[in-house]
C-alpha positions in Angstrom: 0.0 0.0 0.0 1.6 3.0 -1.3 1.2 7.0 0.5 -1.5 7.6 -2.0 -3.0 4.3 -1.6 -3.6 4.6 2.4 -6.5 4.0 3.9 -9.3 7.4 3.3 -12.7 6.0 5.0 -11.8 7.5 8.5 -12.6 11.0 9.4 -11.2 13.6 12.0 -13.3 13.5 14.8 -12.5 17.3 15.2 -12.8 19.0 11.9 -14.2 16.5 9.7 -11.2 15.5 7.4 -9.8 12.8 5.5 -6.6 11.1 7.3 -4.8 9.0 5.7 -3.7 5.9 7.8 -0.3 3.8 6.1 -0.4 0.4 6.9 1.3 -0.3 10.4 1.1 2.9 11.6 -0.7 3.0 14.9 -0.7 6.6 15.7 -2.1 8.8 12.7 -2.0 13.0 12.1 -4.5 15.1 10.4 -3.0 16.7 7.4 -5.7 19.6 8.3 -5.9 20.2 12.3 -3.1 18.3 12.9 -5.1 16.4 15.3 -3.5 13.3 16.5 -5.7 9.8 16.8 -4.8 6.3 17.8 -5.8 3.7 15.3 -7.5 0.5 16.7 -9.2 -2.4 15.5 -7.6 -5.1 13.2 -5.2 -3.7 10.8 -4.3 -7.3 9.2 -0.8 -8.1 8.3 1.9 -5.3 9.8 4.5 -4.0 7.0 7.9 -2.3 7.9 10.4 -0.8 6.9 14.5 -0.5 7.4 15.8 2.7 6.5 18.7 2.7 4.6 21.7 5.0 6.2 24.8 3.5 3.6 25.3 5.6 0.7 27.3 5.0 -2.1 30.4 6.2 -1.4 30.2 3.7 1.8 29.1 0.9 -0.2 31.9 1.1 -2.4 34.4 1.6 0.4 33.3 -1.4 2.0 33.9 -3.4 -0.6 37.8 -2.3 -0.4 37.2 -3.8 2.9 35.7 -6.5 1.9 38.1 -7.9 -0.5 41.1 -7.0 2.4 39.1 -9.7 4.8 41.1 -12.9 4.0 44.1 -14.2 2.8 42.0 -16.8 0.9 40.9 -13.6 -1.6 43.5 -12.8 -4.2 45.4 -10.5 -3.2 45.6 -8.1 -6.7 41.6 -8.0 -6.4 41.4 -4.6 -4.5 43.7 -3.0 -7.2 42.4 -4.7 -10.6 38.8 -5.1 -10.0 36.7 -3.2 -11.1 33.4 -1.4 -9.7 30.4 -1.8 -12.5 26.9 -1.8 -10.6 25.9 -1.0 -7.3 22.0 -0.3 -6.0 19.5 -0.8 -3.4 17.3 -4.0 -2.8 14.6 -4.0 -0.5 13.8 -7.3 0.4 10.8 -8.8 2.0 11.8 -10.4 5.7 8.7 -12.2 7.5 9.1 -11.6 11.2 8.5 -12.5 14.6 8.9 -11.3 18.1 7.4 -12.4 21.8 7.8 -13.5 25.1 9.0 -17.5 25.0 8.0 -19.4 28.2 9.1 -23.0 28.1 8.8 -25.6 30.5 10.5 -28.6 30.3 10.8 -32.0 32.2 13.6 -34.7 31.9 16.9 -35.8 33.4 20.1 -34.6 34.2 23.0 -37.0 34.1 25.2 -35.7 37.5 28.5 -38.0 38.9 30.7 -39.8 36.5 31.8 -43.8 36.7 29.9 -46.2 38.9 28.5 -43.1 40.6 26.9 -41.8 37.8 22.9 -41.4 37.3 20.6 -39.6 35.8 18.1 -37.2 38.3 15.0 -35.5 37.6 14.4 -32.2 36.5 12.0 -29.9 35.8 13.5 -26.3 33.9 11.2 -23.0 33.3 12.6 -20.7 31.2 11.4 -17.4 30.2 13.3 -14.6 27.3 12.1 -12.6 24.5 13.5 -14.2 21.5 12.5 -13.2 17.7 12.9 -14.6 14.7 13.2 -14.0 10.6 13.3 -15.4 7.6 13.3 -14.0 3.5 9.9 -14.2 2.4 11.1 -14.5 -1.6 13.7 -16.4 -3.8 16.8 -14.7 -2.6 19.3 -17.3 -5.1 21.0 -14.7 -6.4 21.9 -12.2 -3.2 22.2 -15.6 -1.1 21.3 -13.7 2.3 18.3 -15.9 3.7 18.3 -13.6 7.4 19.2 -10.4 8.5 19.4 -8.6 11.7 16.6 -7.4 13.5 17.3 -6.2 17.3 18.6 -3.4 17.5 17.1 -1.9 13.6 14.8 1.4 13.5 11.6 0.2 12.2 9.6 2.6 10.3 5.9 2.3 8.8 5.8 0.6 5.7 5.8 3.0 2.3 6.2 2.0 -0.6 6.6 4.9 -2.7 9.5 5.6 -0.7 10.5 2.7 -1.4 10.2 2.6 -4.8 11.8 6.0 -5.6 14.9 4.5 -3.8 15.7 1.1 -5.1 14.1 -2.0 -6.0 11.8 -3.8 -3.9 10.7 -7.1 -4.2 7.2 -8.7 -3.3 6.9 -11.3 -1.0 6.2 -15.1 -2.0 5.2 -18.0 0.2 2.9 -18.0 3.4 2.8 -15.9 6.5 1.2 -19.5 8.2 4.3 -21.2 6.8 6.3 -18.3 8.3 4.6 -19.1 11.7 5.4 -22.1 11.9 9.0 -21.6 11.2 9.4 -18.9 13.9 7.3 -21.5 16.3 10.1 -24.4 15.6 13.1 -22.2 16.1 11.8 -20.5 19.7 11.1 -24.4 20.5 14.7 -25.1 19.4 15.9 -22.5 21.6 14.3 -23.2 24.6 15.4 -27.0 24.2 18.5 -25.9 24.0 18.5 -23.6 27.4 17.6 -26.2 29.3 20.7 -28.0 28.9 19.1 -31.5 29.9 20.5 -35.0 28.9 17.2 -36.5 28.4 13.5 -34.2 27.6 10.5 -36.1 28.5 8.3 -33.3 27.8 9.0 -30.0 26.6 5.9 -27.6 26.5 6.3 -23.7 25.1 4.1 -20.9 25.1 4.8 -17.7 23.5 2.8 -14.8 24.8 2.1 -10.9 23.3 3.4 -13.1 20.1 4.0 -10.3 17.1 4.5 -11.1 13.4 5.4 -8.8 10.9 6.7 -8.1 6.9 9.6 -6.3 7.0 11.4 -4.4 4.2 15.0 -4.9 4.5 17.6 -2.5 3.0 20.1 -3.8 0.9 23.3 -2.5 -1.3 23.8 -5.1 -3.7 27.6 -4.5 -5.3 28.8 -5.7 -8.9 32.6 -5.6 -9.9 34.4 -7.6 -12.3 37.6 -9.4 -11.8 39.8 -10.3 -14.7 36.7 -10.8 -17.1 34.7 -13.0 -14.0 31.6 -11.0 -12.2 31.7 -11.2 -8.6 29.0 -9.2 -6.3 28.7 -8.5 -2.3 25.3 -7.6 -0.5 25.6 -5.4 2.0 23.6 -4.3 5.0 22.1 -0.9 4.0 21.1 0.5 7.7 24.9 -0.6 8.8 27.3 -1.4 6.1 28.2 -5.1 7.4 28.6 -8.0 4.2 25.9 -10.3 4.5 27.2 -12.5 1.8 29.8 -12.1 -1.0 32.1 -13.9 -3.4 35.7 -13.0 -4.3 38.3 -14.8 -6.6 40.3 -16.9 -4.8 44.0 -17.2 -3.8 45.9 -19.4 -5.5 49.2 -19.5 -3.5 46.3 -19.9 -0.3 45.0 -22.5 -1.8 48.1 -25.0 -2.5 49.3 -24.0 1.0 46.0 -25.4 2.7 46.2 -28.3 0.6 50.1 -29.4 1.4 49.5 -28.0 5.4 46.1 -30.0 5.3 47.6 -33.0 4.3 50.8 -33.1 6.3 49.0 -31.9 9.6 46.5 -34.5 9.0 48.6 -37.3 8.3 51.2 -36.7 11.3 47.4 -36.0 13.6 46.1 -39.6 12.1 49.0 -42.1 11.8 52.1 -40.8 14.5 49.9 -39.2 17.3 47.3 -42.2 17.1 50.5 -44.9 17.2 52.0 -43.3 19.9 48.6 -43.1 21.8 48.6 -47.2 20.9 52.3 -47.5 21.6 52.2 -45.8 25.0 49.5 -47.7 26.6 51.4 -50.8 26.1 48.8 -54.0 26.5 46.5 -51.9 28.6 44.2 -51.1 26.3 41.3 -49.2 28.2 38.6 -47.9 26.0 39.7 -44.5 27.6 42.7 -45.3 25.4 41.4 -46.3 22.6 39.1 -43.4 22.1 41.8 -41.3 22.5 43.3 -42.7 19.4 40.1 -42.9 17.7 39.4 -39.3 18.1 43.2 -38.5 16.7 42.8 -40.4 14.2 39.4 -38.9 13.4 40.9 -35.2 13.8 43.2 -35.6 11.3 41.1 -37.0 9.0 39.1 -34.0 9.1 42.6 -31.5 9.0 43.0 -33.7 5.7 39.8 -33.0 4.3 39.6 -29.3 5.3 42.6 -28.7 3.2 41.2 -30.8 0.1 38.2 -28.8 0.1 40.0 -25.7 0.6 42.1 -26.3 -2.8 39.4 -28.1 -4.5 36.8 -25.2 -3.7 38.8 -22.1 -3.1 38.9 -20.8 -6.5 36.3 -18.6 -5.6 36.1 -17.2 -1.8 32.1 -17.4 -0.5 31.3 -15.3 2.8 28.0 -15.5 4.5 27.0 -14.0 7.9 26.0 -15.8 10.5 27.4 -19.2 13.0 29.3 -21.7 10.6 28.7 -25.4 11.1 31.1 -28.2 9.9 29.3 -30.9 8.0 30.2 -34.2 9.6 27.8 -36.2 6.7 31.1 -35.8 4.6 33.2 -37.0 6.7 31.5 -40.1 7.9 31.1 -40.8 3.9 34.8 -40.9 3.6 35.3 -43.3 6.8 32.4 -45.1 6.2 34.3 -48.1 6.2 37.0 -47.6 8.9 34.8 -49.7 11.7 34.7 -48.0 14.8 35.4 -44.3 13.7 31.6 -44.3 12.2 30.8 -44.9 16.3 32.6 -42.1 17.0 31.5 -39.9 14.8 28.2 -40.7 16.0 28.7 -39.9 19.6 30.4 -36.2 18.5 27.2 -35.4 16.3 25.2 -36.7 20.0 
């Protein structure tokens, strides 16, 4: 709903004239009094808006940064690429916000050897959490969530919107959405109560809020020796949400050689002298030990593979990184017992 598009059926209860009330505003002005009135009733879906506070000349220094961040980028990039399109997104976020009360009952496991046992428990936890997700095909800009805690939100306009970049619709459904945001808060709170075993976990979100957000974002083209290569950028603070760089040759051969070496001397020698030292004592204690070694540098060995076999091209994204353990267990599929372990570090 654009500025000219707002709501006209409500008239001032003080001099009779039309005020306009934009979507998700709550308290509205008469353009002819000036007479303030609080909107009430059921307003359907609320629509915001991020302002964007990154100009160009900030955009385009921070994508000097940007290609400075890692010695995995190639390091003539800041010098030989070359700038070629750079504008404003607005992308659609749904969102939501509330008080998450969680109650959860289970066991604790407390003690260690013959002594140890599991006790019952019964955790309350209470935090405001929220919670986001894109709300159209973001493939191409590859940022899937942005930051939401501490960002100005402003009534949704859409003219504004328009006359300052591109803005895309949303796709999908706001029940969809709901659900999401519902598993995630239960997530969290399962996670905060820090039990071994949940027998029942029961959560409650109260003064529950959802929300379409627009989300600002300075979306950054450049070419590097004939490739195109882009960066999206958080318009309210300038931070990279996601990018891709050419990669570093020299960086890649060294991950692959230390990789390797570190891997192999972490696998074979550590493991053996694990073995070795223990003599014909063999405790499981021990042999864990060596299966965990052995493991470790398995993965060393794999991290530099996939940093030479992947690192032509250097791929940022916000956000906590997680380690895929699927691909390891596929290579040690068939080493026995290191499957078992594997098992109990993904537990």
């Amino acid at each position: 709903m654009s500025e000219n598009e707002a709501l006209q059926g409500l008239s001032c209860p003080k001099c009779g004239g039309m005020v306009p009330i934009p979507e998700g505003e709550v308290i509205v002005q008469c353009p002819f009094c000036e007479l303030r009135s609080v909107v009430k009733g059921e307003r359907g879906l609320r629509r915001y808006q991020v302002p964007c506070r990154i100009n160009r000349q900030q955009a385009s220094a921070q994508l000097q940064k940007f290609l400075h961040r890692s010695l995995a980028i190639a390091r003539d990039a800041p010098r030989t690429s070359t700038e070629t399109e750079a504008f404003v997104a607005y992308l659609p976020f749904w969102a939501a916000w509330g008080r998450v009360l969680g109650w959860a009952f289970g066991e604790q496991k407390v003690g260690s050897g013959d002594h140890q046992r599991y006790e019952p428990r019964e955790i309350k936890v209470m935090e405001e959490m929220s919670w986001n997700g894109v709300a159209c095909d973001v493939g191409e800009f590859g940022v899937t969530q942005v930051p939401l805690d501490d960002q100005q939100l402003q009534p949704f306009a859409a003219a504004t919107l328009h006359s300052t970049g591109l803005v895309f619709e949303p796709v999908g459904s706001l029940s969809d959405a709901r659900q999401q945001a519902k598993a995630t808060f239960n997530d969290r709170i399962r996670s905060k109560t820090r039990l071994s075993r949940v027998s029942q976990l029961t959560v409650r979100t109260v003064r529950e809020r959802l929300g379409l957000v627009y989300y600002p974002l300075w979306i950054i083209r450049y070419l590097y020796r004939g490739r195109a290569y882009q960066i999206a950028l958080d318009g309210y603070n300038g931070n990279v949400l996601y990018g891709k760089a050419p990669g570093n040759t020299l960086y890649r051969a060294a991950a692959l050689v230390g990789g390797m070496a570190a891997g192999a001397f972490l696998s074979i020698d550590v493991s053996s002298l694990i073995l070795s030292a223990s003599g014909n004592n063999s405790e499981n204690g021990v042999l864990g030990a060596a299966a965990i070694a052995f493991l470790g540098g398995l993965v060393l060995m794999y991290a530099g593979y996939r940093a030479f076999r992947y690192g032509e091209q250097y791929e940022y994204r916000s956000g906590p990184k997680a380690f895929n353990l699927d691909m390891v267990k596929s290579l040690t599929q068939n080493l026995g017992g290191v499957g078992e372990v594997i098992d109990m570090l993904e537990k």
